[in-house]
C-alpha positions as CSV (number, residue, x, y, z in Angstrom):
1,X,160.8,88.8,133.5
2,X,157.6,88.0,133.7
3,X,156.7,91.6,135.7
4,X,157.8,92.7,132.4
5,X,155.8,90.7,130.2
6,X,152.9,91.3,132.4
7,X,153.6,95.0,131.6
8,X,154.1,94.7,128.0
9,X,150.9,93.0,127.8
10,X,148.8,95.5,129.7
11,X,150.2,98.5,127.2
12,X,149.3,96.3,124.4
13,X,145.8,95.6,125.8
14,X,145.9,100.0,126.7
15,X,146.8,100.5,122.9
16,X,144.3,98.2,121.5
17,X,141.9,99.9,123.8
18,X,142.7,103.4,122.7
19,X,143.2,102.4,119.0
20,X,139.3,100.7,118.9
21,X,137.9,103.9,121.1
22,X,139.6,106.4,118.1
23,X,138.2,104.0,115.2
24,X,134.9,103.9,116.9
25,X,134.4,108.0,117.4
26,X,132.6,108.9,114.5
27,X,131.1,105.2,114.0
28,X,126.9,104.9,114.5
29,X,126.7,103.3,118.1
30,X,126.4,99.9,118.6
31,X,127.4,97.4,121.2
32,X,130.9,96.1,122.0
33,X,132.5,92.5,121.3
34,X,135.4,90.6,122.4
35,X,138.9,90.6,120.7
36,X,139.3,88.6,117.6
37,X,136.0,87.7,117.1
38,X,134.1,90.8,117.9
39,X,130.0,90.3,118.5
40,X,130.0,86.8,117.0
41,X,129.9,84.8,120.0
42,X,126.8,86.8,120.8
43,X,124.8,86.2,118.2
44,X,122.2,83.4,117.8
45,X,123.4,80.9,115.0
46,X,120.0,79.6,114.2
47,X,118.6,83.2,114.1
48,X,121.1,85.7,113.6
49,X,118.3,87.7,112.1
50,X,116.4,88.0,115.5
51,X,119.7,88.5,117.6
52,X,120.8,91.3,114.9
53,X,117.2,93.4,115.4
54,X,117.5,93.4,119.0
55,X,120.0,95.2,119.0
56,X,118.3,97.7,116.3
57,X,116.0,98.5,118.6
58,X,118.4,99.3,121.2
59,X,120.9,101.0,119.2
60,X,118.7,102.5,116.4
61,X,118.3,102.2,112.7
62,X,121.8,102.5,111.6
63,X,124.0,101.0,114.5
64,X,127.7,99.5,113.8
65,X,129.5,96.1,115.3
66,X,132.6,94.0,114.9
67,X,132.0,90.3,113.7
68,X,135.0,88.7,114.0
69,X,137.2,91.3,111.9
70,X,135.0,92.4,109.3
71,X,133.2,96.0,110.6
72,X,129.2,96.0,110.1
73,X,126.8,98.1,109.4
74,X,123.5,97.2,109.8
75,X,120.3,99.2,108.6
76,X,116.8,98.8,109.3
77,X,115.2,101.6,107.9
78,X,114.0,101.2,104.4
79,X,114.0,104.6,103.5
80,X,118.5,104.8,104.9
81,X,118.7,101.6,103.0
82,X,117.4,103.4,100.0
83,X,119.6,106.6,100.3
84,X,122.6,104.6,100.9
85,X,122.3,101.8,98.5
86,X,121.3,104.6,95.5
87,X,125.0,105.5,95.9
88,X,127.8,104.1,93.9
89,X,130.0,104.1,97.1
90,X,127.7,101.0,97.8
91,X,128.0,98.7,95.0
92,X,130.9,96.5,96.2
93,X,130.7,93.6,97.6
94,X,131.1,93.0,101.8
95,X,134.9,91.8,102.3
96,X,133.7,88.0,103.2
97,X,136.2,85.0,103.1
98,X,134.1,82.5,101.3
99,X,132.9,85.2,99.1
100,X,136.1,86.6,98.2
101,X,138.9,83.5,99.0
102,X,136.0,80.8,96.6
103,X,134.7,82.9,94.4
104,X,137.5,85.4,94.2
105,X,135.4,88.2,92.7
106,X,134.0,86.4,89.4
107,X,130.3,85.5,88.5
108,X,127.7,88.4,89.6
109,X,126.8,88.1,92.9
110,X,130.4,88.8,94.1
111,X,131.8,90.6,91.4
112,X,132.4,94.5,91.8
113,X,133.2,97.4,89.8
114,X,133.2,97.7,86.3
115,X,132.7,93.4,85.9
116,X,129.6,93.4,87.7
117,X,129.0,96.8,85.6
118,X,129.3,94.8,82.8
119,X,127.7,91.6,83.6
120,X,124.7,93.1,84.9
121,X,123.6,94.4,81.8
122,X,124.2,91.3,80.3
123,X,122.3,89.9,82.8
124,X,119.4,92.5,82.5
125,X,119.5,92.6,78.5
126,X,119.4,88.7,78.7
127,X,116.5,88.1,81.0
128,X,114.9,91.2,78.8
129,X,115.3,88.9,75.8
130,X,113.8,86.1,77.0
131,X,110.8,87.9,78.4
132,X,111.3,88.1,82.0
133,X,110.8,91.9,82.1
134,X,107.8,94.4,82.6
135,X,109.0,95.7,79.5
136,X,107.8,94.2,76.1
137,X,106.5,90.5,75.0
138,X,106.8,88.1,78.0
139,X,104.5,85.5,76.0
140,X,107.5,82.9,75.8
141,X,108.7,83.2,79.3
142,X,104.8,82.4,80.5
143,X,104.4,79.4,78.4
144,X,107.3,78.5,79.5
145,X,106.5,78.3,83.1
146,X,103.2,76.8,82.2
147,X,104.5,74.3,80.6
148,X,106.3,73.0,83.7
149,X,103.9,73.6,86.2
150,X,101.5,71.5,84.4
151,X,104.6,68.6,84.8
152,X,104.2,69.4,88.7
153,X,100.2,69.1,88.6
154,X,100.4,65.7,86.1
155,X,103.4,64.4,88.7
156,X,100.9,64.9,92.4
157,X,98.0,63.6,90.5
158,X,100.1,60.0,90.2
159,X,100.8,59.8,93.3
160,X,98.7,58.6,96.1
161,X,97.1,61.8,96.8
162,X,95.4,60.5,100.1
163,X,98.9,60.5,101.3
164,X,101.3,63.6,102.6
165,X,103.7,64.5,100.3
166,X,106.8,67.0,101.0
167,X,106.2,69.5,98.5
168,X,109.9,70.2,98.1
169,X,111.7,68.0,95.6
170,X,108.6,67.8,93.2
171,X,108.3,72.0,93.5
172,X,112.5,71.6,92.9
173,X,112.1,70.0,89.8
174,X,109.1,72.2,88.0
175,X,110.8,75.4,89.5
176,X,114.4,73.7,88.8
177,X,113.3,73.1,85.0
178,X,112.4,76.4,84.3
179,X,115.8,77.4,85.9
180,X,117.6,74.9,83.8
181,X,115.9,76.2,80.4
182,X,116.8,79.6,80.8
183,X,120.3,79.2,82.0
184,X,121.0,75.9,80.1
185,X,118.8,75.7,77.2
186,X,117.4,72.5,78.1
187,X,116.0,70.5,81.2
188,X,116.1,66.9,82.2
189,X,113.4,64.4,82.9
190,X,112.8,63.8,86.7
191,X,115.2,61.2,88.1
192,X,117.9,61.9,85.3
193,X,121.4,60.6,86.9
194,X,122.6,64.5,85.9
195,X,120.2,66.7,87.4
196,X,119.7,64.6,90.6
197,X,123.4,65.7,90.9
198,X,123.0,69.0,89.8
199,X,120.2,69.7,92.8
200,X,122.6,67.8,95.2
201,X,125.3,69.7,94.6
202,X,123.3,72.8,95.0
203,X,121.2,71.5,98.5
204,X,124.4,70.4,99.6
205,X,126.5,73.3,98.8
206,X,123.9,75.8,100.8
207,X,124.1,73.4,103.7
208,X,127.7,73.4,103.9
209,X,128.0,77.5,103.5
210,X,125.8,77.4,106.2
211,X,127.8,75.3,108.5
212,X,131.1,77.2,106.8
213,X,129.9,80.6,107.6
214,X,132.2,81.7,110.5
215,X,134.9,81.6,108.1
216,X,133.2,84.6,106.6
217,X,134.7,87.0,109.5
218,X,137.3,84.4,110.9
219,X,139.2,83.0,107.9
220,X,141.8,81.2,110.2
221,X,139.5,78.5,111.1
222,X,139.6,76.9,107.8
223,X,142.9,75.3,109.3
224,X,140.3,73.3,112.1
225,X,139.5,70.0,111.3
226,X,135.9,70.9,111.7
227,X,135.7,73.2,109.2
228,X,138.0,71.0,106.5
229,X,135.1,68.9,105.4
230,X,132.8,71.8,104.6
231,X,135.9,73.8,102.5
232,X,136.7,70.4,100.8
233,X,133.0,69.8,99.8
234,X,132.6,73.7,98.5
235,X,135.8,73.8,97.1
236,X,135.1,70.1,95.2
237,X,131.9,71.0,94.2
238,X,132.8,73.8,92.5
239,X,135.3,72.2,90.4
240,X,133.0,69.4,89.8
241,X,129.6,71.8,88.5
242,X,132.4,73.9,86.8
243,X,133.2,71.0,84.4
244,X,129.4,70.0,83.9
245,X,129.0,73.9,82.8
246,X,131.5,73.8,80.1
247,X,130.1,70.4,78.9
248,X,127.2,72.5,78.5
249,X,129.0,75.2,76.8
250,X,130.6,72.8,73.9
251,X,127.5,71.4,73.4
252,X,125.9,75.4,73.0
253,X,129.1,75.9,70.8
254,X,128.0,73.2,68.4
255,X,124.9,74.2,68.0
256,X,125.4,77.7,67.4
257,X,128.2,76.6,64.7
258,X,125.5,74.8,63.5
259,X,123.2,77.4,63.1
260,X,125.8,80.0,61.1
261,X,126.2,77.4,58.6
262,X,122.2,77.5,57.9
263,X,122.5,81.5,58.0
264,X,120.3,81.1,60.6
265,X,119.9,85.0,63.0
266,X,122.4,83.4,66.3
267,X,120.9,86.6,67.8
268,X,117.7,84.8,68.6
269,X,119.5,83.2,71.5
270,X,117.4,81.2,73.8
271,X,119.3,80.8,76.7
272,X,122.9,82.4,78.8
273,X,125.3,80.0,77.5
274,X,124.0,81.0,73.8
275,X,123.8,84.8,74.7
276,X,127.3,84.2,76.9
277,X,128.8,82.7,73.8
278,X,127.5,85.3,71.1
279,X,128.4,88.3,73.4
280,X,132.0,87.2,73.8
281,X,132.1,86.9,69.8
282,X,130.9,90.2,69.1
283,X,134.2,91.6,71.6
284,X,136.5,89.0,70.6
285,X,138.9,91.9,68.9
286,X,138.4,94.0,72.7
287,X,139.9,93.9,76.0
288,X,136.4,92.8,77.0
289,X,137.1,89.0,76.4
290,X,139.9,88.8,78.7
291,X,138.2,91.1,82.1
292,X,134.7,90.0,81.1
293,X,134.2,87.1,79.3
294,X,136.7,84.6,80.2
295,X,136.1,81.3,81.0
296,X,136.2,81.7,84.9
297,X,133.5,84.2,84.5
298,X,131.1,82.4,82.5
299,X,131.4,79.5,84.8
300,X,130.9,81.6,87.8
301,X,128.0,83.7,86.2
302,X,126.3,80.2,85.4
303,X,126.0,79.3,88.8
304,X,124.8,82.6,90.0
305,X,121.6,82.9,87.5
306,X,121.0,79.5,88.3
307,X,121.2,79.2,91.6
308,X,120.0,82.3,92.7
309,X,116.8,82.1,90.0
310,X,116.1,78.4,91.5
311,X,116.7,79.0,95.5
312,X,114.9,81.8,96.4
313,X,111.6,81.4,94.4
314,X,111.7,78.2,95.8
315,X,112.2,78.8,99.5
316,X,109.3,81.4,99.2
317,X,106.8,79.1,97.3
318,X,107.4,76.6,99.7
319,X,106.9,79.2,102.6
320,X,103.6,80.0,100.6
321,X,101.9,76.7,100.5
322,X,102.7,76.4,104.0
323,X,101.1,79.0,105.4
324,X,98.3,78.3,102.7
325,X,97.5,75.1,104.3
326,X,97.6,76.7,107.9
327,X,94.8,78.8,106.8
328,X,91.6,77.7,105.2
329,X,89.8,80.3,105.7
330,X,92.5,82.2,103.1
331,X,92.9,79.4,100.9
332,X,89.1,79.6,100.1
333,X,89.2,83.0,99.9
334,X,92.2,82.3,97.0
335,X,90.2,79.6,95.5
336,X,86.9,81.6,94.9
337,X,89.3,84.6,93.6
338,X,90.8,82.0,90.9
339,X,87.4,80.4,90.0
340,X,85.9,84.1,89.4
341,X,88.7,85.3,87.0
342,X,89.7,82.1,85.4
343,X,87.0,79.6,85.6
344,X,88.6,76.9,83.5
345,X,91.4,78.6,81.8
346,X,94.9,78.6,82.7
347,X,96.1,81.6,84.6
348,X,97.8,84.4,82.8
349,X,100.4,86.9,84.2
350,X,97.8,89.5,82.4
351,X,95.4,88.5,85.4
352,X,97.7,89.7,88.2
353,X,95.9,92.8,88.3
354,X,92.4,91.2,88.3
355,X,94.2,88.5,91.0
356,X,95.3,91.6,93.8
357,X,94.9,89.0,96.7
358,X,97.1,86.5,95.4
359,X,99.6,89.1,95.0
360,X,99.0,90.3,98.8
361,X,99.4,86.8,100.1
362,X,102.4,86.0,97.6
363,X,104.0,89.4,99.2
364,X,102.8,88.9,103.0
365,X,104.5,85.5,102.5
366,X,107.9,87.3,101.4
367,X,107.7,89.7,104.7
368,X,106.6,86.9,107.1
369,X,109.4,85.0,106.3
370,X,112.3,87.1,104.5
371,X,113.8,84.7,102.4
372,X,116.9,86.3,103.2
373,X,116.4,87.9,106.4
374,X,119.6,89.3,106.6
375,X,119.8,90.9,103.4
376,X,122.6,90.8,100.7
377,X,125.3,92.3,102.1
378,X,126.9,95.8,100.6
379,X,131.0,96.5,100.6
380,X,131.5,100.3,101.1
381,X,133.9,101.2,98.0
382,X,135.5,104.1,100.0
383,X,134.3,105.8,103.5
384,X,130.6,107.6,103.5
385,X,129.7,110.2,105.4
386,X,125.6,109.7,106.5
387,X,123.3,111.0,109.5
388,X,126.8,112.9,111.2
389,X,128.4,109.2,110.9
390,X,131.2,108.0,108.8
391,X,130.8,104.2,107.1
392,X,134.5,103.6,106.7
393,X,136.1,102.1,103.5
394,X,135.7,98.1,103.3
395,X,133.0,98.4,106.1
396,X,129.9,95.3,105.4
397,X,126.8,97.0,105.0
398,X,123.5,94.9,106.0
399,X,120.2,95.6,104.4
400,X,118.6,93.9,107.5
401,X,115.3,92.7,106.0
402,X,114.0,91.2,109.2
403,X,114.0,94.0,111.1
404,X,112.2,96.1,108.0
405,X,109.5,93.1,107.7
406,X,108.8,92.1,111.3
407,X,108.5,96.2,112.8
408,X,105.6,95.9,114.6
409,X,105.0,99.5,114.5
410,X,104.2,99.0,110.3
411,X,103.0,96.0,111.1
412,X,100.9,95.0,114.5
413,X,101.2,91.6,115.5
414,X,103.8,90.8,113.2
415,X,103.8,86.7,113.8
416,X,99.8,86.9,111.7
417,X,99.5,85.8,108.6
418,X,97.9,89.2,107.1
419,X,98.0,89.1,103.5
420,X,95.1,91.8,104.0
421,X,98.5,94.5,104.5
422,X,98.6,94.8,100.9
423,X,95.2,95.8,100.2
424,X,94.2,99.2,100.0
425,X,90.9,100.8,100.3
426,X,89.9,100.2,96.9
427,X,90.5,96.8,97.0
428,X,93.9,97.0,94.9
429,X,97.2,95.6,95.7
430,X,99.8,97.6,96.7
431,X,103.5,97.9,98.1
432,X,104.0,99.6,101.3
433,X,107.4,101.3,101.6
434,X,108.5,98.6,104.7
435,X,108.5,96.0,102.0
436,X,111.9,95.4,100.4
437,X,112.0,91.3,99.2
438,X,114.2,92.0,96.3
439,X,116.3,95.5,98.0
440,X,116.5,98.3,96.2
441,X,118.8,100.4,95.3
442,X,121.6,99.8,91.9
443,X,122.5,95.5,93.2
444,X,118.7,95.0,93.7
445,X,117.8,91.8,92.4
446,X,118.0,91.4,88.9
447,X,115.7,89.0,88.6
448,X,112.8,90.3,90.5
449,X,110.3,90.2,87.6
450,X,111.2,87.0,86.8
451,X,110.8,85.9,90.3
452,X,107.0,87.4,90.9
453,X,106.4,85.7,87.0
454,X,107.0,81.9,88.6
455,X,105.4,82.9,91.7
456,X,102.4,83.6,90.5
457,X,101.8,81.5,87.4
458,X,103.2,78.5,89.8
459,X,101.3,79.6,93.0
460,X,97.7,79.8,90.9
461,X,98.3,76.9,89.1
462,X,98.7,74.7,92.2
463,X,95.8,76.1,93.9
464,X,93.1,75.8,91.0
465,X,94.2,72.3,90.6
466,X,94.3,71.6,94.2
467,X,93.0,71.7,98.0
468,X,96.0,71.6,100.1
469,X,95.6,70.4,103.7
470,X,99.1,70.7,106.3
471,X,99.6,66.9,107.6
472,X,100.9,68.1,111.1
473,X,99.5,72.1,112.2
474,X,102.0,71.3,115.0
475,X,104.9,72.3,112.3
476,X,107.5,74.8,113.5
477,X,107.3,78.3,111.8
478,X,110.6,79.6,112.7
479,X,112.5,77.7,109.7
480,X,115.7,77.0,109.4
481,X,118.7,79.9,109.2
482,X,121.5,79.4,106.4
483,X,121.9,81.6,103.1
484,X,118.1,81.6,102.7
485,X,115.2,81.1,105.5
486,X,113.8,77.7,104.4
487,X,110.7,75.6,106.4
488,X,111.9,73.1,108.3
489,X,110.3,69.7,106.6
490,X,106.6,69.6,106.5
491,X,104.1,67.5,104.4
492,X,100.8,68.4,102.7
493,X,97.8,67.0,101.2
494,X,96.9,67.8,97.7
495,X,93.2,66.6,97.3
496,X,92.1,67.6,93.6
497,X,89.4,69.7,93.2
C-alpha cells in the first residue's frame, strides 16, 4: 500500500515536472521556484525590487518566474516596456487577490476593459477641467496649490524652528488639502476629527497591504490567523471610507440641486463628485449608469484619485527634502537658482523652464528612489508573441522601474545623488529615455501633470522660504518597501531665510 502510494506520488511529481517544462518552452528564461509558491520564498521582502533586478541581470531584460501561482513577467528595458505596454493586449490588470477578491475590478486602478476605458477619460477630461493638464489654462489649479503651501510655510514658522521636525504629517496635510479639494470639493482644517481619520485610514491601509501582500499570489493564507487582522482592517476600512464618500456625495447632490434652481451652468464643476454626479445625469437614459456609474464605482474611483494623487507626490517630496538636506552644496545651488528667477515673488509653474535644475533634482529624486520600484503591474488580455517568446494569457507583467533607474550602465554610480543627469549641454532640462516615473505606454499615470504641478510649486515654495538642515546624516537611505518606497522616519530643520 504504501509502495503504491509512493508510486502514485512520484508519477504525479513526473507529470507536474513535464506539465511546467511544456508550459515553460516558449517562456523568456528565468529561474525556477518551488511548488505552490514558486520564486516567493526567494525574494527579499524588504526589497523585492533589488532581489527582482538580480535576477535581470542574470536572466536578461525580459525574463519570466512563478510567484506563488500567478506567472511573471518582468521587464527592464524601457524601450520593451514601451513596445509592450503601447499594445492593447496590455491594458488589463495583473490577476492579484487583493486587487481582484477587494476591489473586484471597480474604481480605476483595477478596473479593465471598456470601465477603465471609460473612466479614464472621465478621469482625463476631469483633471483637464480643473487645470491639471499641459493643455489650456492651469491658473486655478496653481493658485490652488499655492494657496496650501503657503498653510505649510505659516504652519513651520509657529513652531519651534530651532527644533527637528518630521516633515511628514505637516507635508500630509498641505499635499492632502489639495487632494481633498480636487476630489472632494473641500478640505478640512488641521486636526479636524474627520480628516485625521481620513489620513489614518489611508497610512494604515498601505501598511496593512504591505504586510497583506502574499495573499496577492497565495490567496489561501487569508484563512491564517496572521493574515486575519490585516483582511479585517482592509476589508473594514473600506466599508468605513465608503460611507464617508457618499456623505460627501449627498452633500455634492445638494448643492448641485441647489445650483439648477438658480440656473446656475452645473457644468462648471469644481471637483469629481460634482463632475461624477453630472456625468451620470447626462447617461441616466443609457446602459452607461448601470456598468459605469454605479454607486460601487464612484466609491471605488474616489479612493483611487485620492489616494493615488495624495501618496505618491508625497512619498517623492519627502524623498526630495531628504536628499536636499544631505546635500548643501545642491541646496545652495537651488537657493541661488530661486532667488535669480523669483527674487520675492511666488513661484509660477511658467518658471519651470527658467528653473531646469529644480526640475533635474525633482526627476533625479524620482529615479534615486522609484516611488514604485516595482512598477504597476500589467494583466496580459490574451497571449503575446514578443522577442521569439510568448507572454501567455493572464500572465503579470512588471514594469520593473528599479532596474530601469538604478542601471549603472545609464547611470555610473547609481547610489549619487546626480541631479546634474538631466542637464544637457546647453544647460536645459531634459528626460533621458531610462527615465519612466509615471510608465508609459496607454495605463501611464493619469495624473502625471498634475503630479510634476505640486512638485514643483511645493518643492520651490519650501526652499525660498527655508534652509533645511537633516537632524541625523546617519539616516538610512534604503527606505521602506510596501506599495510605495517611503524614507524611513527622519527629522529636519527648517531655519527661515
Amino acid at each position: 500500500m504504501i509502495f503504491k502510494m509512493i508510486c502514485y506520488i512520484l508519477i504525479a511529481l513526473v507529470l507536474i515536472c513535464l506539465k511546467t517544462l511544456w508550459q515553460r518552452r516558449k517562456l523568456p528564461p528565468g529561474p525556477w521556484g518551488l511548488p505552490l509558491v514558486g520564486y516567493l520564498p526567494f525574494l527579499d521582502p524588504k526589497a523585492p525590487q533589488v532581489s527582482l533586478t538580480e535576477l535581470a541581470k542574470k536572466y536578461g531584460p525580459m525574463y519570466s518566474l512563478l510567484l506563488g501561482n500567478v506567472r511573471t513577467i518582468v521587464l527592464s528595458d524601457p524601450k520593451l516596456i514601451k513596445t509592450l505596454f503601447a499594445k492593447d493586449v496590455t491594458t488589463g490588470r495583473a490577476p492579484l487577490y487583493l486587487t481582484h477578491g477587494i476591489m473586484n475590478g471597480y474604481g480605476i486602478i483595477c478596473a479593465q476593459g471598456d470601465l477603465w476605458k471609460d473612466q479614464r477619460r472621465f478621469v482625463h477630461n476631469c483633471l483637464r477641467h480643473f487645470g491639471a493638464s499641459k493643455i489650456g489654462p492651469r491658473d486655478n489649479m496653481e493658485k490652488l496649490i499655492i494657496k496650501h503651501v503657503k498653510e505649510f510655510v505659516r504652519y513651520i514658522k509657529t513652531l519651534d524652528t530651532k527644533q527637528p521636525i518630521d516633515p511628514l504629517r505637516p507635508l500630509r496635510h498641505c499635499l492632502g488639502s489639495i487632494i481633498n479639494e480636487i476630489v472632494f470639493g473641500r478640505s478640512w482644517e488641521r486636526g479636524n476629527e474627520t480628516w485625521e481619520e481620513l489620513q489614518e485610514l489611508q497610512e494604515e491601509g498601505l501598511k496593512y497591504i504591505g504586510i497583506a501582500g502574499p495573499l496577492n499570489f497565495l490567496p489561501f493564507l487569508r484563512f491564517l490567523p496572521m493574515f486575519k487582522r490585516p483582511m479585517s482592517f482592509l476589508i473594514k476600512g473600506q466599508h468605513k471610507t465608503h460611507r464617508f464618500y457618499q456623505k460627501l456625495i449627498n452633500e455634492e447632490n445638494v448643492l448641485l440641486n441647489k445650483s439648477r434652481s438658480a440656473d446656475l451652468d452645473t457644468n462648471s464643476y469644481t471637483n469629481f463628485i460634482q463632475g461624477f454626479l453630472i456625468e451620470r445625469e447626462k447617461r441616466q437614459n443609457t446602459d452607461d449608469v448601470h456598468k459605469y456609474y454605479n454607486e460601487k464605482q464612484f466609491h471605488h474611483l474616489l479612493a483611487d484619485v485620492f489616494g493615488a494623487g495624495l501618496d505618491t507626490t508625497l512619498v517623492t517630496l519627502r524623498w526630495f527634502l531628504l536628499y536636499i538636506a544631505r546635500n548643501t552644496k545642491i541646496q545652495s545651488q537651488l537657493r541661488d537658482d530661486l532667488k535669480t528667477i523669483l527674487n520675492d515673488r511666488d513661484p509660477s509653474l511658467n518658471d519651470m523652464e527658467s528653473l531646469p535644475f529644480v526640475e533635474a533634482c525633482l526627476s533625479e529624486t524620482q529615479r534615486i528612489r522609484s516611488v514604485v520600484p516595482i512598477g504597476i503591474p500589467h494583466g496580459a488580455l490574451d497571449d503575446i508573441k514578443l522577442n521569439g517568446y510568448v507572454i501567455p494569457k493572464g500572465a503579470m507583467i512588471v514594469p520593473l522601474q528599479w532596474a530601469v533607474h538604478m542601471n549603472e550602465k545609464v547611470y555610473p554610480e547609481p547610489e549619487n545623488f546626480n541631479p546634474s543627469r538631466f542637464i544637457n549641454e546647453e544647460g536645459r532640462y531634459f528626460k533621458p529615455e531610462y527615465f519612466i516615473p509615471f510608465q508609459n505606454g496607454k495605463r501611464m499615470c493619469i495624473g502625471d501633470e498634475l503630479a510634476r504641478m505640486m512638485m514643483f510649486l511645493v518643492s520651490t515654495t519650501i526652499l525660498k522660504t527655508f534652509h533645511l538642515d537633516l537632524e541625523d546624516h546617519k539616516t538610512c537611505m534604503e527606505g521602506e518597501s510596501g506599495i510605495t518606497l517611503s524614507p524611513q522616519p527622519y527629522k529636519l530643520i527648517f531655519s527661515e531665510i
